[in-house]
C-alpha positions in Angstrom: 7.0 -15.8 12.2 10.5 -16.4 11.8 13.5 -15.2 12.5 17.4 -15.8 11.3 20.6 -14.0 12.2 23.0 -13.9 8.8 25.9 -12.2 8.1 25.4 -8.1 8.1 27.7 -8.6 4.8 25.2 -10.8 3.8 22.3 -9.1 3.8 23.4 -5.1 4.3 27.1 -5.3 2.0 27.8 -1.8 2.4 31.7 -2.4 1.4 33.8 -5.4 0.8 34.2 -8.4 3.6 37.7 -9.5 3.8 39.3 -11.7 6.7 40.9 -10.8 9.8 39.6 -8.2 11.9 36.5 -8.4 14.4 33.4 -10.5 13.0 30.5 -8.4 11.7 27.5 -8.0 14.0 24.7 -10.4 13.3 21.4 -8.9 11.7 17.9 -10.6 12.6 15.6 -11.3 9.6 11.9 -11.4 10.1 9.2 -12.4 7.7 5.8 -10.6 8.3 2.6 -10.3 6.0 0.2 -7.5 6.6 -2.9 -7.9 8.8 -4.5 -4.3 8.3 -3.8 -1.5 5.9 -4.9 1.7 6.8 -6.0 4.5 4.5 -5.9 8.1 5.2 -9.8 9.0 4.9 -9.5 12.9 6.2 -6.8 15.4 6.7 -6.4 14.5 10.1 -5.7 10.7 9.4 -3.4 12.1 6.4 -1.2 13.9 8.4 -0.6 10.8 11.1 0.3 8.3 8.0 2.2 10.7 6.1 6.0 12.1 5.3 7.8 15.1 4.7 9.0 13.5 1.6 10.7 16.8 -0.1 12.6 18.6 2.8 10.0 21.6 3.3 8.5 21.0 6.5 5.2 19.7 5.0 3.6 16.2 5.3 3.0 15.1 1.9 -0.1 12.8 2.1 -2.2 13.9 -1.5 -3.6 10.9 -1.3 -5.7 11.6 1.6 -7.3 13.9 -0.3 -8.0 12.0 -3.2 -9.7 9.4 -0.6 -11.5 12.2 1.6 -12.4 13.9 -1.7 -14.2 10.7 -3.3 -16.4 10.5 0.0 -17.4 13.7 0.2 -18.2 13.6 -3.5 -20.2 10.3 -2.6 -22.7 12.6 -1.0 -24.2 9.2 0.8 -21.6 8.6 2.8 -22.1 5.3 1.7 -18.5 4.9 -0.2 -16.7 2.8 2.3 -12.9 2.5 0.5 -11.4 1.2 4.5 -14.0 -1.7 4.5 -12.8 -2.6 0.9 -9.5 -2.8 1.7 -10.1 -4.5 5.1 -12.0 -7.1 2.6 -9.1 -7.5 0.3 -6.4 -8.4 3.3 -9.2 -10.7 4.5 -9.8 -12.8 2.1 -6.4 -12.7 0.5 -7.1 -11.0 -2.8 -4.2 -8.2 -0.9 -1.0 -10.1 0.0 1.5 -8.2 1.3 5.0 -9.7 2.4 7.2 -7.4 4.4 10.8 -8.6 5.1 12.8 -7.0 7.9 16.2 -6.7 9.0 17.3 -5.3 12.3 20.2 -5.4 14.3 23.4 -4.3 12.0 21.3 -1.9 10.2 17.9 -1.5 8.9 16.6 -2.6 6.0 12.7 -3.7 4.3 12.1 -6.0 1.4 8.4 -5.5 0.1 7.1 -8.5 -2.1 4.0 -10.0 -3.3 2.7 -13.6 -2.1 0.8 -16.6 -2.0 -0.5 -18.2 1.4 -0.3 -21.8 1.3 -4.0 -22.2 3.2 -6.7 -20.6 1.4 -7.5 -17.2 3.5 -10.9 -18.5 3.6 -13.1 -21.3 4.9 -15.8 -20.0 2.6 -15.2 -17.1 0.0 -19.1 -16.6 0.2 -18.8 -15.3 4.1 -16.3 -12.9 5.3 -16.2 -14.5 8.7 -14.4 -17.8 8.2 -11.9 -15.2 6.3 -8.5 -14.2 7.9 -7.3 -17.8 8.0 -3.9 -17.0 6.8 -3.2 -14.1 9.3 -2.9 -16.4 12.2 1.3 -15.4 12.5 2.9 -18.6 11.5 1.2 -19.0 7.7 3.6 -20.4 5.1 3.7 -18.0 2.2 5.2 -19.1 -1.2 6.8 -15.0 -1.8 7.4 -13.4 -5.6 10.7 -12.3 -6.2 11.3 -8.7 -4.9 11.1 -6.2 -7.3 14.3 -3.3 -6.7 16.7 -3.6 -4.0 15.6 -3.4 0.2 14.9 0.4 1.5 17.5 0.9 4.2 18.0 3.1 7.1 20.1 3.9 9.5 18.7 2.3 12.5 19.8 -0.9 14.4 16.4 -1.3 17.1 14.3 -4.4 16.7 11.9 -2.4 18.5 11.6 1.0 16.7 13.1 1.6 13.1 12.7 3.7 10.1 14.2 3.3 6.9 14.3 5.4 3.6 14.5 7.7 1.3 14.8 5.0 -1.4 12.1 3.7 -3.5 9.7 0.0 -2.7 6.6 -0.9 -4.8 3.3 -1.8 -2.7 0.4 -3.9 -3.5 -2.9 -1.6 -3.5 -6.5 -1.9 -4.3 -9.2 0.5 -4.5 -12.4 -0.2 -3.8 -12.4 -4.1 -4.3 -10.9 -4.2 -7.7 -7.3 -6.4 -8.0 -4.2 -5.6 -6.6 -1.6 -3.8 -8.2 2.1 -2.9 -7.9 2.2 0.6 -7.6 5.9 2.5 -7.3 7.2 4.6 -5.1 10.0 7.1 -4.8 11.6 9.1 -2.0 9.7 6.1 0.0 9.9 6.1 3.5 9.1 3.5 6.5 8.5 3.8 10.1 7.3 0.8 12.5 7.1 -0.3 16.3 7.1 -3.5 17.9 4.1 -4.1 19.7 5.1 -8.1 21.1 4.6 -10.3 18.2 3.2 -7.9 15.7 4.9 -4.6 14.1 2.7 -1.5 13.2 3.7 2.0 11.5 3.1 3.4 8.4 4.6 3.9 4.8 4.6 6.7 1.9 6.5 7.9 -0.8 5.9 9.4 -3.9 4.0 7.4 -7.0 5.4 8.8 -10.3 2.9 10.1 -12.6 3.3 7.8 -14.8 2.5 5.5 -12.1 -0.7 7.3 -11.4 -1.6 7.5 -15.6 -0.6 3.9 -15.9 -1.5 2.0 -13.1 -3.5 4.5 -10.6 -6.3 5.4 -12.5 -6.6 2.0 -15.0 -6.9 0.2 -11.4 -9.8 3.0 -10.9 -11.5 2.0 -13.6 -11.5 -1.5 -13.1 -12.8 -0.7 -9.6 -15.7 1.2 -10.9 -16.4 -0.5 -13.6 -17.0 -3.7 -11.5 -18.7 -2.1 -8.9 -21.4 -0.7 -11.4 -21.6 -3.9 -12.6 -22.9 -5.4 -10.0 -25.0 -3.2 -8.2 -26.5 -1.7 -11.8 -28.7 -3.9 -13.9 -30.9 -2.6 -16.6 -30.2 0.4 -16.2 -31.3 0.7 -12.6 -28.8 0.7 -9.8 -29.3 -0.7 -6.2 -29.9 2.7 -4.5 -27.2 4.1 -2.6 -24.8 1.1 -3.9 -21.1 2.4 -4.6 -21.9 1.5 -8.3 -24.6 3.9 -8.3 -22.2 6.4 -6.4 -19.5 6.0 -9.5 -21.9 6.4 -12.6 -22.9 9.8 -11.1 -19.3 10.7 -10.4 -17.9 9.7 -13.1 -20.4 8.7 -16.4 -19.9 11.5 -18.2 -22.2 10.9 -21.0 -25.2 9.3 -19.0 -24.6 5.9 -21.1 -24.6 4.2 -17.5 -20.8 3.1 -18.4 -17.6 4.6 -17.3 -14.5 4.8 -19.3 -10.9 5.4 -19.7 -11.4 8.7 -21.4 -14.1 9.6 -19.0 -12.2 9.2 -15.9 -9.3 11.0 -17.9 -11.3 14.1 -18.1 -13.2 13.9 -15.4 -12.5 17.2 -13.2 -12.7 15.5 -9.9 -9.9 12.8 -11.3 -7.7 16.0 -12.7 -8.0 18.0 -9.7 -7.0 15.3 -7.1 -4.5 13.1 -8.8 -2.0 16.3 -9.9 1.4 16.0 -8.2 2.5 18.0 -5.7 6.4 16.3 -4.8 9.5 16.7 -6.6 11.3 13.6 -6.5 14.5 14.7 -8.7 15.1 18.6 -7.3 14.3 20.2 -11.0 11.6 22.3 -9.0 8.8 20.2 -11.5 6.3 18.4 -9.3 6.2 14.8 -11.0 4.8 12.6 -8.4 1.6 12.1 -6.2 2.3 11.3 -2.6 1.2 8.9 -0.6 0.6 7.7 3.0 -0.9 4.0 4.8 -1.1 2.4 7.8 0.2 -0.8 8.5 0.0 -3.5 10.9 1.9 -7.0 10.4 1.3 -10.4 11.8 4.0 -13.2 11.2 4.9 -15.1 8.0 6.6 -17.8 7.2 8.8 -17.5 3.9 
């Protein structure tokens, strides 16, 4: 990990910064890339990772319900969504780069990246994985997409920062990662020595969730059944066997975009239930994680 002091009207320009006068105070940058992401997998867990993104005394956190909903539909219990993700940050298929400045202000810059070791000794076994979450890793970063989410705090050790929006990398079930937007996004994290751990939510748009959400689904699923369902016969209890009789419709042992568009499960969970403009319309789908960041270099 490193850190640099710049110029508050560097990094936080809130207003113009002429001569004379007392110098701004210094803020402290810090790279960090994300270790563990943790997803909200019953109400319980929902309500700990969430925010009262709307003002009305509620913790928005739909998204544990989408997540506790898929595993109780899984009957088998055997639909493990945490040990995907956990995979995904292991082996580097999930990089996120978190950017922090504390000090003169608050502020987070969310961005995508590219370790410069592979995260793995051998992508064939998950335990010489992990290699690039060591806290001094080299990343090469992709350009941030919308300005840094800012808050009010100046702690190092305890800081929050939002309402503004951030887009975070997020996988389902193994499939890719995608960008997924938020609004009304909020942060909050706490320095534990060299590593920082908190959670952060907002609001994905629905066109988010019709665009991106549920076409990252279906890759998901549709990679999952193939490789646990050959022939027509599935590996019993496999999560691909778990999504054909979720989510094939018509029995063809496929899934498709239309069928996870009208599947009622899919309609049920992933309506919105935040306002993000105060036209009393819900348009977005909330959304809580965990998170717990080692260093980075970048």
């Amino acid at each position: 990990m490193r850190r640099l002091a710049l110029s508050a009207c560097l990094i936080l320009a809130t207003g113009a910064c002429g001569g004379g006068g007392a110098s701004a105070p210094a803020a402290t940058r810090e790279t960090w890339v994300v270790s563990q992401l943790d997803y909200p997998l019953d109400a319980t867990q929902a309500e700990g990772l969430g925010f009262d993104l709307d003002g009305d005394g509620t913790v928005d956190n739909q998204m544990g319900n989408v997540f506790s909903a898929l595993i109780q539909a899984s009957g088998s219990g055997n639909l493990d969504l945490q040990g995907a993700v956990d995979a995904a940050v292991d082996d580097g298929s999930l990089v996120q780069l978190i950017e922090t400045r504390t000090g003169a202000g608050t502020a987070l810059v969310f961005q995508a990246g590219t370790p410069a070791i592979p995260a793995c000794t051998d992508p064939l076994d998950p335990l010489t994985c992990r290699r690039h979450l060591n806290g001094s890793t080299h990343f090469t970063a992709a350009a941030a997409v919308g300005p840094a989410l800012t808050g009010s705090g100046s702690s190092s050790s305890a800081f929050q920062a939002g309402p503004g929006e951030a887009v975070l990398q997020f996988t389902l079930m193994g499939g890719p990662a995608v960008a997924l937007p938020l609004k009304l996004a909020r942060a909050s994290f706490t320095r534990s020595g060299a590593t920082l751990d908190g959670r952060v939510g907002g609001a994905i748009p629905m066109t988010a969730v019709d665009g991106v959400l549920v076409p990252a689904l279906l890759v998901s699923i549709q990679a999952a059944v193939a490789r646990d369902c050959s022939g027509g016969t599935c590996i019993s209890g496999s999560t691909g066997e778990i999504m054909l009789s979720l989510f094939d419709g018509n029995a063809d042992g496929t899934v498709s975009l239309a069928e996870l568009q009208v599947n009622s499960l899919i309609t049920t969970l992933l309506r919105p239930d935040v306002d993000t403009n105060g036209d009393l319309v819900l348009d977005a789908l909330s959304m809580g994680l965990g998170y717990h960041l080692v260093g980075a270099v970048y």
